[in-house]
C-alpha positions in Angstrom: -69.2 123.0 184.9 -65.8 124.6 184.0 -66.6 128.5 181.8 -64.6 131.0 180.5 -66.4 134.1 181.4 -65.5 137.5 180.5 -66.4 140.4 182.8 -64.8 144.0 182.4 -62.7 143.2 179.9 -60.7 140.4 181.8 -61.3 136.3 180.7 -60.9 133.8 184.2 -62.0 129.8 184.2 -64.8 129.9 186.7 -67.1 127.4 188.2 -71.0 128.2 186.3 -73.8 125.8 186.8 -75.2 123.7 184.4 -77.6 125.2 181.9 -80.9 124.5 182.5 -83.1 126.3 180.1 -87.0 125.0 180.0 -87.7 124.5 176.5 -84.0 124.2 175.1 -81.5 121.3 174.7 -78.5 121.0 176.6 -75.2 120.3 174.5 -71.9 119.0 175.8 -69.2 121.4 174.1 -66.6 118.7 172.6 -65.1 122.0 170.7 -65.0 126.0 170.0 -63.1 128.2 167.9 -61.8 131.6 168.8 -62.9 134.2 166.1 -62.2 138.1 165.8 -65.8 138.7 167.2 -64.3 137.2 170.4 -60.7 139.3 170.3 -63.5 142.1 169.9 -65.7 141.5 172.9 -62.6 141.9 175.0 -62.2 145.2 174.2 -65.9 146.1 174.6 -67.9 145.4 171.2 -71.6 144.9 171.9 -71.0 145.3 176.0 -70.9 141.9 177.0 -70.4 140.1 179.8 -70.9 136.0 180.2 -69.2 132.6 178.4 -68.3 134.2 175.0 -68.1 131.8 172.0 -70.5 131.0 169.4 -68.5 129.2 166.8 -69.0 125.2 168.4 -69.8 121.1 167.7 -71.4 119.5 170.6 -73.3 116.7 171.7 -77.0 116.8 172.5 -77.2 115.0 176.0 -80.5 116.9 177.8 -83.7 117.3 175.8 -87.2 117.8 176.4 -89.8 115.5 175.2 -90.7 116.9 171.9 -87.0 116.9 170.9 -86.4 113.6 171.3 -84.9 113.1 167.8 -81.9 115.3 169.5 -81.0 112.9 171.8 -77.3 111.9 171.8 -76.6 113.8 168.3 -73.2 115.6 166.7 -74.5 119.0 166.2 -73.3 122.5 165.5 -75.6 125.6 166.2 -77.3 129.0 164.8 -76.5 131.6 167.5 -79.3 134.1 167.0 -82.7 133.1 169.4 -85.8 134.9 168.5 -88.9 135.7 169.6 -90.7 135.2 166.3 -93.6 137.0 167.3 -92.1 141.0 166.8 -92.0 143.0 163.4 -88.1 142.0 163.0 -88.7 137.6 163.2 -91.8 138.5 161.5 -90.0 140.6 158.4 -86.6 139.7 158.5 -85.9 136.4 161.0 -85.1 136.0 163.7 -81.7 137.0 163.1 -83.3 140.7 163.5 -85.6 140.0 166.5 -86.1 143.0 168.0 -85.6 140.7 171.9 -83.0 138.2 170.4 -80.3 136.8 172.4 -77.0 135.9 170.5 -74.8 133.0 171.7 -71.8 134.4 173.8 -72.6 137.8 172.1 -75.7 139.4 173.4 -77.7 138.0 176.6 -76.9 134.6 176.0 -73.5 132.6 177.8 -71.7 131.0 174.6 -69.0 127.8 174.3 -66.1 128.3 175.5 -67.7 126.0 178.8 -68.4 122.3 178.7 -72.2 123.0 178.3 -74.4 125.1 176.7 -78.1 125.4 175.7 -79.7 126.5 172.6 -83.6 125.5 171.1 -83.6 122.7 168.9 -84.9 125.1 165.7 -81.4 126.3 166.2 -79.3 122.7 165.8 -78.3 121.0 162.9 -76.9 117.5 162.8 -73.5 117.0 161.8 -72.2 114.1 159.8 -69.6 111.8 161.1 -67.7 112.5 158.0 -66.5 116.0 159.0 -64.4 115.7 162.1 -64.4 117.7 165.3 -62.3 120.7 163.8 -63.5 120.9 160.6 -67.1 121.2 162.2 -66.0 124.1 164.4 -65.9 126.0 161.0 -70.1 125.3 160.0 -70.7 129.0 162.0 -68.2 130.9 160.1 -68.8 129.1 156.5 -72.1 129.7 157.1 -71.6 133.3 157.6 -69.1 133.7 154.4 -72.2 131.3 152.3 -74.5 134.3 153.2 -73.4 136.8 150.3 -74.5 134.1 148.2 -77.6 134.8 149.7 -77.3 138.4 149.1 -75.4 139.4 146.0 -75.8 137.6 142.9 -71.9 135.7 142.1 -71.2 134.0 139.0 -68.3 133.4 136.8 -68.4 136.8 135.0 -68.3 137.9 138.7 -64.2 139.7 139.9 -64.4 139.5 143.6 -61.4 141.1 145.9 -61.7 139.9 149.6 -59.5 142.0 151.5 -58.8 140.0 154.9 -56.4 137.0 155.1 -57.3 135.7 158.3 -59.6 133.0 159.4 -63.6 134.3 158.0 -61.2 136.3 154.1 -60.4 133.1 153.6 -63.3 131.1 154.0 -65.1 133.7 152.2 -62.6 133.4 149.0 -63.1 129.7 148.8 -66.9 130.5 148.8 -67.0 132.9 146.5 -64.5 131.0 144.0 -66.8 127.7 144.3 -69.7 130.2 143.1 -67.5 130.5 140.1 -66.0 134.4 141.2 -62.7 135.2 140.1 -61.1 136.0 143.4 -58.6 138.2 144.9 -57.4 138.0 148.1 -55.6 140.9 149.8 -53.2 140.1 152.4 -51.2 141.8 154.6 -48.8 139.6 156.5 -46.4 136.6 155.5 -48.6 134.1 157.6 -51.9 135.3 155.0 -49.8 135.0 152.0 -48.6 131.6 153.1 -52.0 130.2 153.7 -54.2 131.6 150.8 -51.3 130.3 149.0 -51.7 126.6 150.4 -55.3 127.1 149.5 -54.2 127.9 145.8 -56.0 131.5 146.0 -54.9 134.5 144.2 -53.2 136.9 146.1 -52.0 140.5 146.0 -50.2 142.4 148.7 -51.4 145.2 150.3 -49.3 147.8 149.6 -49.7 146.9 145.8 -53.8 146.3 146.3 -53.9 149.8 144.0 -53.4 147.5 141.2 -57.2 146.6 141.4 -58.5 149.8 142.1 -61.8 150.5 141.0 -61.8 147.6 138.8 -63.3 144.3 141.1 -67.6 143.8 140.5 -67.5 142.8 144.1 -65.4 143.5 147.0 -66.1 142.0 150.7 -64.5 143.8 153.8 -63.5 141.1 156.4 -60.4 142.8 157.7 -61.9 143.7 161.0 -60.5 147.2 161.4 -61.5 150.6 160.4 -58.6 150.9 157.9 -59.7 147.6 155.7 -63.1 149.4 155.3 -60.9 152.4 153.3 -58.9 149.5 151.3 -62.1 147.5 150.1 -63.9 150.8 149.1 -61.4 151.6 146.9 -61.3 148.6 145.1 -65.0 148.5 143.9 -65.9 150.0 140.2 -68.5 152.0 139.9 -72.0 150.8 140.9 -70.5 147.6 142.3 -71.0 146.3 145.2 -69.6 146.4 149.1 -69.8 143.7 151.2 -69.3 144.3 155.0 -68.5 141.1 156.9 -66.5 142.9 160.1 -67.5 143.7 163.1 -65.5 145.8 165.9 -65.4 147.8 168.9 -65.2 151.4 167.6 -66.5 153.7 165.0 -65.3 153.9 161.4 -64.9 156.9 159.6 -66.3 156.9 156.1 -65.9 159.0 153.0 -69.8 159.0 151.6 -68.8 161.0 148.9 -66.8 158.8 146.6 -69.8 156.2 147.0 -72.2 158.4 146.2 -70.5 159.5 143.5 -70.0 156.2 142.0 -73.4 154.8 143.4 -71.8 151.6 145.5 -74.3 149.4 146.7 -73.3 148.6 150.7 -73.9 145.2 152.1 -74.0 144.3 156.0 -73.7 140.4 155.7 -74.1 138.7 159.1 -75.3 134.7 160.0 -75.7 132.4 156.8 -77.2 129.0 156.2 -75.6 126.0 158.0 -76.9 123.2 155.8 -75.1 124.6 152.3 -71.6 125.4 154.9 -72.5 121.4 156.1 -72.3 120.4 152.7 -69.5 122.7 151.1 -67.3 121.3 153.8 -68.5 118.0 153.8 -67.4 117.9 149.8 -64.1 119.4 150.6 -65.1 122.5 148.5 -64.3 124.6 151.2 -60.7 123.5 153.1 -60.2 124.8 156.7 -57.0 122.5 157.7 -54.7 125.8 156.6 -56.5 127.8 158.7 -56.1 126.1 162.3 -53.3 127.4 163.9 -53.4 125.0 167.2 -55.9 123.5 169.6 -55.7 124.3 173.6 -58.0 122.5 176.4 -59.8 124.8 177.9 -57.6 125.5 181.2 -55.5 126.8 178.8 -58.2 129.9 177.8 -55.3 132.6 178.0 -52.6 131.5 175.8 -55.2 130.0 173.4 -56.5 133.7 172.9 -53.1 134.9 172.8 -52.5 132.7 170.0 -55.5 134.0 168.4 -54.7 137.0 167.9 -51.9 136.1 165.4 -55.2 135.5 162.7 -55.6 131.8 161.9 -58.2 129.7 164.1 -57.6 128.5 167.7 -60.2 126.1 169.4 -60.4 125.5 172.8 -61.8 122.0 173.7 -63.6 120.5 177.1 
């Protein structure tokens, strides 16, 4: 099969062999989005090498017996694989397994290749009501519907998201169909344009002072150190952080101001695929703004290129 694989820093098409994992179904990649995890793996976050990708909607074509049901279905994916034998599937899931492998993020090749394998427990069926596009966004909508999961929203609830790129804004339609009151803090033309075609409240950054120290919730999804700085400031006193990014690097952090004004900090990672399934399914959440073009996957290079301007590429087989 055809893979993108990512070694040293450097992405080339390569020739892999079919996956052939005992125990696991095999799923024809029909189409994979490019997110900032991805941008980040390139310039060393969590030391991979392999297929990155993890954001996919497949077909099931190779299963064993007992996952017969599988057979020939639409499906989109978790990424995490645990054990669930060790303390972290046993307290926490096996999103914490203390062995897991992650799909195209930690020990595991990912979907930016025509095939890839993942257990059934992992698959979820996707309705033939949400197109091929629309179901590259489950993973990420999934990930934003976690702080639902995690921090109590409602519509006493003032929520800044500082991010306009592809995971800010499907958080800010997530959190305003919880009933939030949502701000939106964007940087460039391009974010201003497109929370603006998805009729969400916007301020600028260099005027993001106006809500300082006044929103009950504020969620980091930026994905550099300095949007960390931004969204601290924003949060009142004994409100609450919420931490979506994740990058190559350190971040430096001033404890003393949340200390001092006892913020609660949030790391918010995977979420649940059958409320994104559903929120998209119902149009609550739109992601047509937010793809910015579609590239086969010969094309790997330029597609990540184009990627990097914010909005959503996908690469398809």
């Amino acid at each position: 099969m055809r893979a993108v694989v990512l070694n040293a820093g450097t992405l080339t098409l390569r020739d892999r062999p079919v996956p052939a994992v005992p125990g696991e179904c095999l799923v024809r990649v029909t189409a994979a989005g490019i997110c900032g995890t991805d941008l980040e793996l390139l310039r060393g976050y969590a030391g991979f090498s392999g297929v990155p990708g993890h954001e996919f909607v497949g077909v099931v074509e190779r299963v064993d017996a007992a996952d017969s049901a599988w057979m020939g279905r639409r499906v989109a994916g978790e990424i995490t694989v645990g054990c669930g034998r060790c303390d972290g599937c046993r307290r926490a899931g096996r999103g914490h397994c203390d062995v897991r492998t992650v799909l195209g993020i930690r020990g595991r090749d990912g979907a930016f290749a025509e095939y890839l394998s993942l257990p059934a427990a992992n698959l979820h069926a996707v309705p033939d009501s949400i197109d091929d596009r629309t179901a590259v966004f489950v993973e990420p909508a999934a990930a934003a519907c976690r702080i639902l999961e995690q921090v109590e929203v409602n519509r006493e609830t003032r929520a800044a998201v500082v991010g306009a790129g592809r995971l800010g804004l499907l958080v800010a339609q997530v959190l305003r169909h919880a009933g939030a009151h949502v701000t939106v803090v964007v940087r460039s033309a391009r974010g201003l344009a497109t929370a603006n075609a998805l009729q969400l409240e916007t301020v600028p950054l260099d005027k993001s002072t106006s809500l300082a120290r006044q929103v009950d919730l504020a969620v980091d999804t930026t994905g550099n150190p300095a949007g960390f700085a931004v969204t601290t400031s924003l949060v009142r006193p004994r409100g609450i952080l919420v931490v979506k990014s994740t990058f190559h690097g350190e971040t430096p952090i001033a404890f003393s101001p949340l200390v001092v004004d006892e913020i609660t900090i949030v790391g918010s990672r995977c979420g649940p695929f059958r409320r994104a399934i559903d929120l998209l399914e119902a149009g609550a959440v739109d992601v047509k703004p937010l793809i910015a073009a579609t590239y086969p996957l010969a094309q790997y290079a330029q597609a990540f290129d184009h990627a990097r301007e914010g909005l959503k590429v996908m690469l398809t087989t």
